[in-house]
Every structure is written in structure tokens, then in C-alpha cells.
N, C-alpha and C positions, 0 to 999 in steps of 0.2 A: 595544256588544256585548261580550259576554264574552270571554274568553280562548276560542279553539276549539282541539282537541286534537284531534290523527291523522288532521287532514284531509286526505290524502294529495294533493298536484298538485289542489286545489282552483280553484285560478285554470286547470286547463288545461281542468278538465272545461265551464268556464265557456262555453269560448268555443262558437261554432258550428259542426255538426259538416257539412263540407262531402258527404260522401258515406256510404252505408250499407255498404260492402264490407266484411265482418265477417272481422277476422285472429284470432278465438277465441270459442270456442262456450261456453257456460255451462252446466253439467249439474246436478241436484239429483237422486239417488237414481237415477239412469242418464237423465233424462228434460230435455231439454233446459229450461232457461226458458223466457223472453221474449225474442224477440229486443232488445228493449229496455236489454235486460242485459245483452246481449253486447258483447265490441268490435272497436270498428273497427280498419280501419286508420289513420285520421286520427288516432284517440285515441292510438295509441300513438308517433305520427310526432309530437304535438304533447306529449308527456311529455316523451319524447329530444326532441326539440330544447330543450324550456327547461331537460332536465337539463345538456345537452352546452353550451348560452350560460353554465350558471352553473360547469361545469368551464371553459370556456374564460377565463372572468373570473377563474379564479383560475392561468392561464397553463397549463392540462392542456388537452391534444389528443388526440383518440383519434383511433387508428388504424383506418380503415373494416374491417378483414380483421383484424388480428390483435393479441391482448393482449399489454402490456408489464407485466413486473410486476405489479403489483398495480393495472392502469388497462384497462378490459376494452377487449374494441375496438368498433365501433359498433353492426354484429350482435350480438355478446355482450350490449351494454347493450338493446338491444332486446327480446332475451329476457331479462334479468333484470329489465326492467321490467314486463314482463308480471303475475307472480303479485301483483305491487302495485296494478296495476288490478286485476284480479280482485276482489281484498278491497273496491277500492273500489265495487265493481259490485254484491258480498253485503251492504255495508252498505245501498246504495242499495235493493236488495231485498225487506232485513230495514225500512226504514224505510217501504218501500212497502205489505209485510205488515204490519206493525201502525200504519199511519196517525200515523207520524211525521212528518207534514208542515206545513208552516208554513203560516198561512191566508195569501189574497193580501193581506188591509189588512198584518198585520205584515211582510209584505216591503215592500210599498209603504213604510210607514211607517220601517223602516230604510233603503230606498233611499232614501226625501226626506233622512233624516238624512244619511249619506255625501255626497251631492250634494251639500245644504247647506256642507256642509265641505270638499267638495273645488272648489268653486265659489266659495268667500269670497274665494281669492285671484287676478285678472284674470290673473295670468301665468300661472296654472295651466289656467283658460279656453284660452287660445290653444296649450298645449300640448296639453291634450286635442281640441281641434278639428284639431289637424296630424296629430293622430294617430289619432284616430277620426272625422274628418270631419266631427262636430258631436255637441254635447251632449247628442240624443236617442239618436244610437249610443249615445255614452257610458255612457249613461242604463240601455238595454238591454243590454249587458254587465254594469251593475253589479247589476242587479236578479239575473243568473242566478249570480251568484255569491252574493252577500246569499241567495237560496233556496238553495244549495249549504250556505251557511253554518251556517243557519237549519236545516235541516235536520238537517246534521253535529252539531249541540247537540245538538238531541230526541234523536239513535239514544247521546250518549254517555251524558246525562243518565238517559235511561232502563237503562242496562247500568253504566252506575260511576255512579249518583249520591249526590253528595254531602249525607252525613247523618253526624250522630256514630255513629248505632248503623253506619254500613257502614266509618266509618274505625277505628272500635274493633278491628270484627271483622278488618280489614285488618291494624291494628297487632299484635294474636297472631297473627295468622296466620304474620307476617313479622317477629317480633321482633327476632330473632339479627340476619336482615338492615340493619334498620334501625339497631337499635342501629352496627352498623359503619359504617354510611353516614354516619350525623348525630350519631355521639358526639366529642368531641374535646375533644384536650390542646393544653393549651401549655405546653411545655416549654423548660428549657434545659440543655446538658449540658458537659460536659469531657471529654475523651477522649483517655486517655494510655494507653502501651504495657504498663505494667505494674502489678502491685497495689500493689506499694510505692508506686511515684510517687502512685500515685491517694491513698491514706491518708495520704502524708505531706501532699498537695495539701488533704486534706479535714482534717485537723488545724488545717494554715495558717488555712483559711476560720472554722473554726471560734471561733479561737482570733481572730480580727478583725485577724491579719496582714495580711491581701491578701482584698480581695472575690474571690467569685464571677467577677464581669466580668473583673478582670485576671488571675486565675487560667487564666481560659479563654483572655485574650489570648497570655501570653507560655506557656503549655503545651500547650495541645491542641494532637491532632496534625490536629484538623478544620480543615482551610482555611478550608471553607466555613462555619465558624460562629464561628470563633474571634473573629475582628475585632468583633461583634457580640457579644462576652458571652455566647457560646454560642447564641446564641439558634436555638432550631427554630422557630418558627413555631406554626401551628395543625395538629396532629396529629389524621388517623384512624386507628382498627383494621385494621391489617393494612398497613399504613404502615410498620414498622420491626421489626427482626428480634425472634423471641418476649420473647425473655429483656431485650429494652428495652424492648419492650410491657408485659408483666409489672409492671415495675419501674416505670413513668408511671400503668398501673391502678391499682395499688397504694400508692405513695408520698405519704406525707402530703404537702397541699396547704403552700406556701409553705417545708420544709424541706428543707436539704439531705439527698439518699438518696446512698446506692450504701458502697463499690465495688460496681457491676453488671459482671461480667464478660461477653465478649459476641464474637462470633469477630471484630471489629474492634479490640476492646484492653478498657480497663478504663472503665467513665463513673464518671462525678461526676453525680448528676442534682437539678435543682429544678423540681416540676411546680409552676406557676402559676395556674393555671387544669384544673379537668377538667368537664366538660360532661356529663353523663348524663340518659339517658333511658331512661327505668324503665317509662314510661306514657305514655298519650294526652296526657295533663295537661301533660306534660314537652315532648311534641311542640308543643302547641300552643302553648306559651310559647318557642318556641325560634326563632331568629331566620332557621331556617328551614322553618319551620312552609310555607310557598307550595311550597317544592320539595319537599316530603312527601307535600301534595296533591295536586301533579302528576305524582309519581309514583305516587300512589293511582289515580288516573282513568287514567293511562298501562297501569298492570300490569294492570287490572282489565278495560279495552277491548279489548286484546290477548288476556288468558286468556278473556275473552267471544267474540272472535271466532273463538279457535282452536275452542271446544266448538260453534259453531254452525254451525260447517263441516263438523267430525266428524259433531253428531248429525244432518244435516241431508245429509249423505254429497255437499256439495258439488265439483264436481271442474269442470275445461276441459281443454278439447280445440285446441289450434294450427291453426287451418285456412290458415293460412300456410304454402306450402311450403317457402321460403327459411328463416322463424323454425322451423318444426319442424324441419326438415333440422339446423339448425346446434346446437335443444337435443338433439336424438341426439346429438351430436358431444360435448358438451358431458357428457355422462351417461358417454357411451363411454368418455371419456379418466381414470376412473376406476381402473381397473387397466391393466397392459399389455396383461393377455389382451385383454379388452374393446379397448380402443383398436387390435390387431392386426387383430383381427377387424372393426373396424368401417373400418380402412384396406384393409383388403381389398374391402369392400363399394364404398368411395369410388372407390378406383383402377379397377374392374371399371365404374363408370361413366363416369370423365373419359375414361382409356382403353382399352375394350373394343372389340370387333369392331365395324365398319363406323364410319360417320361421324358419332359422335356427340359430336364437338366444338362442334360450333352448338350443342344441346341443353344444354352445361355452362355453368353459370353459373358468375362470379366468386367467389362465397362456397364453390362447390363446388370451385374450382380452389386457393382459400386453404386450403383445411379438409386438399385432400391435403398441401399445402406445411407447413402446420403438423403433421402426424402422421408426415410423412418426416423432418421436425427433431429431433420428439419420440423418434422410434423408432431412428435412425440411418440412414433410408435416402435422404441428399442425396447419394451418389457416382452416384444412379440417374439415365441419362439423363431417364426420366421425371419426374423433380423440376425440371430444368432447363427442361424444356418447359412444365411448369405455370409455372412463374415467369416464361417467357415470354408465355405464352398472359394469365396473370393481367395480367402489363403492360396488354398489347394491348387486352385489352377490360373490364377494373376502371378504378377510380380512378388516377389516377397521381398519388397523396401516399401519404407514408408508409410503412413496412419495405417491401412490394414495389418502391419507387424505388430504396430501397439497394441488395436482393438484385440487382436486374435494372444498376444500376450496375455492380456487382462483377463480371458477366458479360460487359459489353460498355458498357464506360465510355468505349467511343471512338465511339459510335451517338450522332451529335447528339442526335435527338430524347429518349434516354437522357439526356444529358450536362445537357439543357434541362431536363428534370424534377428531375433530383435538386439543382441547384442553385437551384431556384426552390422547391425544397421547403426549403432554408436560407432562402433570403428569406424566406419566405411565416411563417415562424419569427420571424426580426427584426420584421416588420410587427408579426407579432398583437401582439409585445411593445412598441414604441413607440406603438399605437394603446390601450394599456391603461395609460394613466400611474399606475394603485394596483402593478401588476403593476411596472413599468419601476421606480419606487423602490424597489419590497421587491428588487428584485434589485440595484438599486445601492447599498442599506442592505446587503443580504445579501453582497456579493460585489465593494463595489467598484471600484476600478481593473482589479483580474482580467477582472471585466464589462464594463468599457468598452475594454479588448485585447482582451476574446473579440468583441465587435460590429465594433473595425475590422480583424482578423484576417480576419474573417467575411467582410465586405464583399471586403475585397481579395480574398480565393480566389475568391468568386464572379466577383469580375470578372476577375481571371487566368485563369480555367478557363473561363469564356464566351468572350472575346477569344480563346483559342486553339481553341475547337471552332468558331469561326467560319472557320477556316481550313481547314476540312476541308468536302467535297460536301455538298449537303444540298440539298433543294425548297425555293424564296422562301418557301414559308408558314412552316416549320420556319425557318431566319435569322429570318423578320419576329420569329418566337415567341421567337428566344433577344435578339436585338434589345430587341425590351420588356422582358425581366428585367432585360437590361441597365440599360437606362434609369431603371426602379423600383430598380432597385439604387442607382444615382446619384442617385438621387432622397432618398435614405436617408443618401447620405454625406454630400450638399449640409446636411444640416439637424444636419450631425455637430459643424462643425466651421464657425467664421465669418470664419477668417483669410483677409484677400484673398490671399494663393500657394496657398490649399486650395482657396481658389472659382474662381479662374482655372483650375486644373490639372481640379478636376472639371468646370467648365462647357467646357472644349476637350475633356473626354472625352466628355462627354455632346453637343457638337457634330460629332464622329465617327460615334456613334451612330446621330443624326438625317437625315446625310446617307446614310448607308449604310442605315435604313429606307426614305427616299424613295426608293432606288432599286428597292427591292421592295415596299414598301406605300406609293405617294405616296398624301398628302392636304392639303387645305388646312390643317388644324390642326398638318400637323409641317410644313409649310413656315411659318407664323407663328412657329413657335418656333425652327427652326432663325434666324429672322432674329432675333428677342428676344434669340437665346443671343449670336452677333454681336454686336449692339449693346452686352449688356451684357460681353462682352469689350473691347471697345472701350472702354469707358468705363474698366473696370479699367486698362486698360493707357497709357489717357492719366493716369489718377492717379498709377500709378506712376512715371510718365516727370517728372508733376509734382514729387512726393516725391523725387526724386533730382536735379533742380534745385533745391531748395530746400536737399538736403543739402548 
């Protein structure tokens, strides 16, 4: 099958759609669609979640309520994923209105092929059966995606397709640009503080005193290029400041040029190589003629969909109260006025007259917390009570843990969440070993003091809120963190005095759960932990007879 382009979450729309509850309405010239074309809420809970599995694989977590820098928070990405369905719903439409559709043999006939190949290898068999139950699920999955596929080509083929007469008209179109993107130099330079030094450097060379290379070695003031003979690499347009741009466009090939004077000093320059494209001709010859293409059918699908929405006066409507609430928010906080005014709307709900607490949702109790941040109004008792309120009946991960810490960091069930929300941190990162190396590449020893720093707080800080009143369920719950905590150091460290010290911790633990959650599984391992105490401490006894 070919290359498919701007399939948008193609694998989500694949799957089956559990229920019809529509979170966005689809409109064409004021007049709704199909409901066919609308979406659900499944579809947008099956986007974000594979968007949020492939942020978490790359060790990003979002916060259910609210954005950190530049990482929105799980509402937010909700509604920004929205207008990307959308598009994917007009193409679906557009492909519907003009019988873009693949007949059943040619699906059939790519589903055999896929199968075929994903079926060749037995290991592959048995993981698709663990995981779809058997090879006719399989099977049915992959046909709806192969017609998604299938599909996706007819609507791009039809709107960018590939011909010389469309990439011609493409290449004037976007000359200027192109030329920038896919022209390039290779250069090498010298770069010294003053004109003198430069001409007398360029004499030397000239004159066959001293190459080029060693000129650049023992004078340039470029660190980074000097060691190398100066060497730049492969140069694009708009890469390097005018007046050295100028001087690589222009500079005969293989001779030394300059003094170029330049607001970093004076160069010495030898272009090597210059790369132009003047033409289609030149495009096609050039050795990236594939990523031309892909940007031909990319630009072209894009400015097709924007006109087909315009002339076609497509628009939706949020039938989600939660997502429309939060894109208001989202709109509001574009000026101060606006965000004033739209905090005054929000407060007059969480707190107005009579009792419409029950009524307020947690994304309504965040949205005031974050516009009292933004505005300056956290000295308000009523900020505190949101921050309370949002504890109690939100999520308990993430910024409201800290806030509601900060508040009352001596509230067990407080003290329990926010350090479980440190664990819970450690985990995702020892359960993702691409993640757990790039930060041991990244960051070293630093890394492996911040994880048993970590550890140890969490257990100092548990062990002493265990000391303070609390309900058995509340202990059972800091009890477990406890124990997954130990459970983390245990795998830290394999020295027998670190395995005896944390398995007598973690037998602490065990007996002080049994005394509020007995079960047969922590009485087995309170005995297991014994035993292998036991055993440590007879080796010991042995190794020091021995010494």
C-alpha cells in the first residue's frame, strides 16, 4: 500500500464504537449533517487516550485540571483534539459525497495481504490471539482500518494528486519557498576578530604557507568548527546571518573568498559544494526530490481542506457540557478583560446563593482556581475552598495534590496523596526502560541521587504521618505506598546490608497492615520476608566465621 498522508488517528477511528452519545454536532451552511458524521464521546476518549499512552512513553503526564507550560492538561487536550476530528469527520463526508470509497474485493484483497504478513510469523500469531482473542477479531479490525486506509488515498489522490502538470504548478507557486528549504551549501569558514588578521591569514593560504585546515585550526575564534578545518556542514537559506549568506550564494565554487565581515568577526570562506534549484528538473534530480513530494501533497490537502470548509461554511457545535464549559475558558483567557469577566461568571456559579455545591463540577472548581492564579486573587478565602472542594471530589494526582499539601500537609489522607503522587512518578519511569536510560544518559548520577533521595523522603514522610490519628482505611492506604515504595528500593540496590535493612522495613510494614487489613496473602509474605531474613543473617554469621 502506499505511503498514506494526514490520516489523522486512523488506527482510533478503526476501532468499534461502543456507544452513540454524540460530544459534537456537525453543521454545513447552519444545517446539521448526518449524524454519522458526528462524534462521539467514545471517539474522542479513544484519540486522548492513545494521544496521552504515546505522551506518557515519552515520560510527559498530564495533569487532569491544569496546564503546565507548554503540556495542556487532560480537559484541555480534549478540546484540542476535537477540531482534528472534526476535519477527520469532513473528509469522511467529502469522500462520502463524491464516492471515494474502496470497493469490498480491494479491501478484502489488502486485508488478505496484511494478514498474510502478519501471520507468517507464529510468534506474532499468539500475540495477536492474547490480544484480540483470535485471528478473526484480528481479522475484523484490520479490514476497518485497510477501508479507513483505502479510503484516506482516494479523498488525497483526488485533491493533491500526483502529476508533473500539478507539481510544476506547485513549484511556481512556491518558488522562493522551496528554493529555501532544498537549496544548500557546503561550506567551510575561518573566523577571526579582525580584517587584518583575516588578509594576512588569506595571503598565508594563498601563498601555500599553511592550508586552509590548519589555518582554521590554530586561528579561528569558532570552537565549534575549528578542529575540523572549519568545516559547516550542509548549509540552508536563512541558516546564517545575511552578509554570510550573501557570500556562500555568491562565492565561486572551490575558491578561497572573503574578508566577509559579519557582526561575529571577519570569515575566511571556501564554498564546496552549492546545490540549486532553479526548476522542476532540478527538483527531481535532487536527492530530496521524496520530501518535495510530501510536501506537495501535505500543502495541497491542507489548503484543500481549508477552502472546503470555508466554501462549504462547515462549522460544530460542543454538545459536551464539561468540553464546551472549559473551550469558554479557554477563549476567555485571552485578554484580562475577558478572563475578569468570564471569572466573575465562574465564581457566581461555584459560589452563589443557596446550595449549589453538589451542582459544581471539578473542572468548574479548577477553571476558578486557575483564573484566581492568573488574576491575583489566591489571598481569597474562596480560593482555598475551591482547592479544598477540588481535592475532595477530583482526581487526587497532580498540581491540586501540591496546592492542597501546602494547605494542610499534616491531613494524613493529604500527606498520602502527595507522596504517592512522587511514587507514582518513580514507577511510570522504571516501568518505561527507553525513558529510565534517556534520563540515566541524560542526567546520570544526579538521576540515581534524585530516585534515592526520593525514595527515602517518601518513606520518612509516610513513617511519620503514620504517627498521627487517621481511619484503618486511610493507614491501610499509606501502608501500601509504603510498601510499593520498598518495593522500588528493594530492586535499587543488591547489597546483602541494603536487602536486610529494607526487607526488616518492609517486614514492619506487613505486620502493621495485618493489623488493619489482615489477609492471607500478607500473612504469606510477612513469613517469606522472615524466612529470607533468616537466611541473610545466618550467611552473615557464616562470613564472619569464616573471616
Amino acid at each position: 500500500m502506499k505511503k498514506l498522508l494526514l490520516v489523522f488517528l486512523m488506527a482510533i477511528f478503526s476501532l468499534t464504537l461502543l456507544g452513540t452519545e454524540y460530544a459534537v454536532r456537525i453543521t454545513k451552511d447552519g444545517e446539521d449533517v448526518p449524524e454519522e458524521f458526528w462524534i462521539t464521546r467514545e471517539e474522542i476518549e479513544q484519540a486522548f487516550g492513545a494521544t496521552v499512552a504515546n505522551a506518557s512513553s515519552q515520560g510527559i503526564t498530564l495533569d487532569p485540571y491544569f496546564d503546565s507550560y507548554y503540556i495542556p492538561s487532560e480537559i484541555g487536550l480534549k478540546t484540542m483534539i476535537i477540531p482534528y476530528i472534526v476535519d477527520q469527520k469532513l473528509i469522511d463526508f467529502y469522500a462520502e459525497e463524491n464516492n471515494l470509497l474502496p470497493s469490498d474485493e480491494e479491501v478484502e484483497a489488502e486485508t488478505d495481504t496484511m494478514m498474510e504478513m502478519y501471520t507468517s510469523n507464529p510468534g506474532l500469531i499468539e500475540q495477536i490471539e492474547t490480544i484480540y482473542g483470535s485471528l478473526e477479531t484480528f481479522k475484523d479490525e484490520m479490514r476497518s482500518y485497510v477501508y479507513a486506509a483505502l479510503k484516506a488515498e482516494l479523498v488525497q489522490n483526488s485533491v493533491a494528486p500526483l502529476t508533473e502538470e500539478a507539481l510544476a504548478v506547485y513549484f511556481e507557486e512556491f518558488r522562493t519557498e522551496i528554493k529555501n528549504q532544498y537549496e544548500t551549501i557546503r561550506a567551510r569558514h575561518i573566523l577571526v576578530t579582525d580584517e587584518s588578521t583575516a588578509t594576512e591569514l588569506m595571503s598565508r593560504i594563498e601563498s601555500g604557507e599553511i592550508t586552509f585546515g590548519e589555518a582554521a585550526l590554530h586561528y579561528s575564534i569558532d570552537s565549534g568548527t575549528a578542529a575540523n578545518g572549519g568545516e559547516l556542514g550542509s548549509l540552508q537559506r536563512g541558516q546564517t546571518v545575511p552578509e554570510f549568506e550573501e557570500a556562500i550564494l555568491t562565492a565561486p565554487i572551490g575558491k578561497l573568498y572573503g574578508p566577509v565581515k559579519s557582526e561575529f568577526g571577519f570569515h575566511l570562506i571556501i564554498v564546496e559544494e552549492r546545490t540549486e534549484i532553479n526548476s522542476l528538473a532540478d527538483m527531481v534530480s535532487s536527492p530530496r526530490y521524496n520530501d518535495f513530494v510530501s510536501g506537495y501533497q501535505n500543502d495541497s490537502y491542507n489548503r484543500w481542506l481549508e477552502r472546503y470548509i470555508s466554501e462549504n461554511n462547515f462549522d460544530y457545535v460542543i454538545l459536551d457540557g464539561e468540553l464546551l464549559f472549559y473551550k469558554e475558558y479557554a477563549e476567555a483567557i485571552g485578554t484580562e478583560e475577558t478572563a475578569n469577566e468570564f471569572f466573575v461568571e465562574v465564581a457566581a456559579k461555584v459560589f452563589g446563593e443557596g446550595d449549589s455545591s453538589s451542582q459544581v463540577s471539578p473542572v468548574e472548581y479548577a477553571v476558578y482556581i486557575e483564573l484566581s492564579q492568573m488574576l491575583g486573587y489566591t489571598e481569597s478565602i474562596d480560593y482555598e475552598v475551591a482547592v479544598r472542594s477540588l481535592f475532595e471530589i477530583g482526581e487526587k494526582r497532580g498540581m491540586i495534590v501540591q496546592m492542597m499539601y501546602e494547605l494542610d500537609s499534616n491531613v494524613p489522607e493529604v500527606a498520602a496523596a502527595y507522596y504517592n503522587s512522587w511514587l507514582e512518578e518513580l514507577e511510570m519511569t522504571f516501568m518505561n526502560q527507553q525513558l529510565l536510560q534517556q534520563q540515566l544518559s541524560n542526567y546520570g548520577q544526579s538521576f540515581v541521587d534524585y530516585v534515592f533521595s526520593t525514595i527515602d523522603e517518601i518513606e520518612s514522610g509516610l513513617e511519620a504521618t503514620l504517627e498521627r490519628e487517621m481511619s484503618q482505611e486511610v493507614r491501610a492506604d499509606i501502608l501500601y505506598i509504603l510498601i510499593r515504595n520498598n518495593s522500588l528500593s528493594l530492586d535499587l540496590d543488591y547489597s546483602p546490608d541494603w536487602i536486610e535493612e529494607k526487607l526488616s522495613k518492609r517486614l514492619t510494614y506487613m505486620e502493621a497492615l495485618m493489623e488493619v487489613d489482615p489477609s492471607e496473602e500478607a500473612q504469606l509474605e510477612i513469613d517469606s520476608i522472615i524466612s529470607e531474613l533468616e537466611y541473610l543473617a545466618a550467611e552473615r554469621d557464616s562470613q564472619s566465621a569464616t573471616d
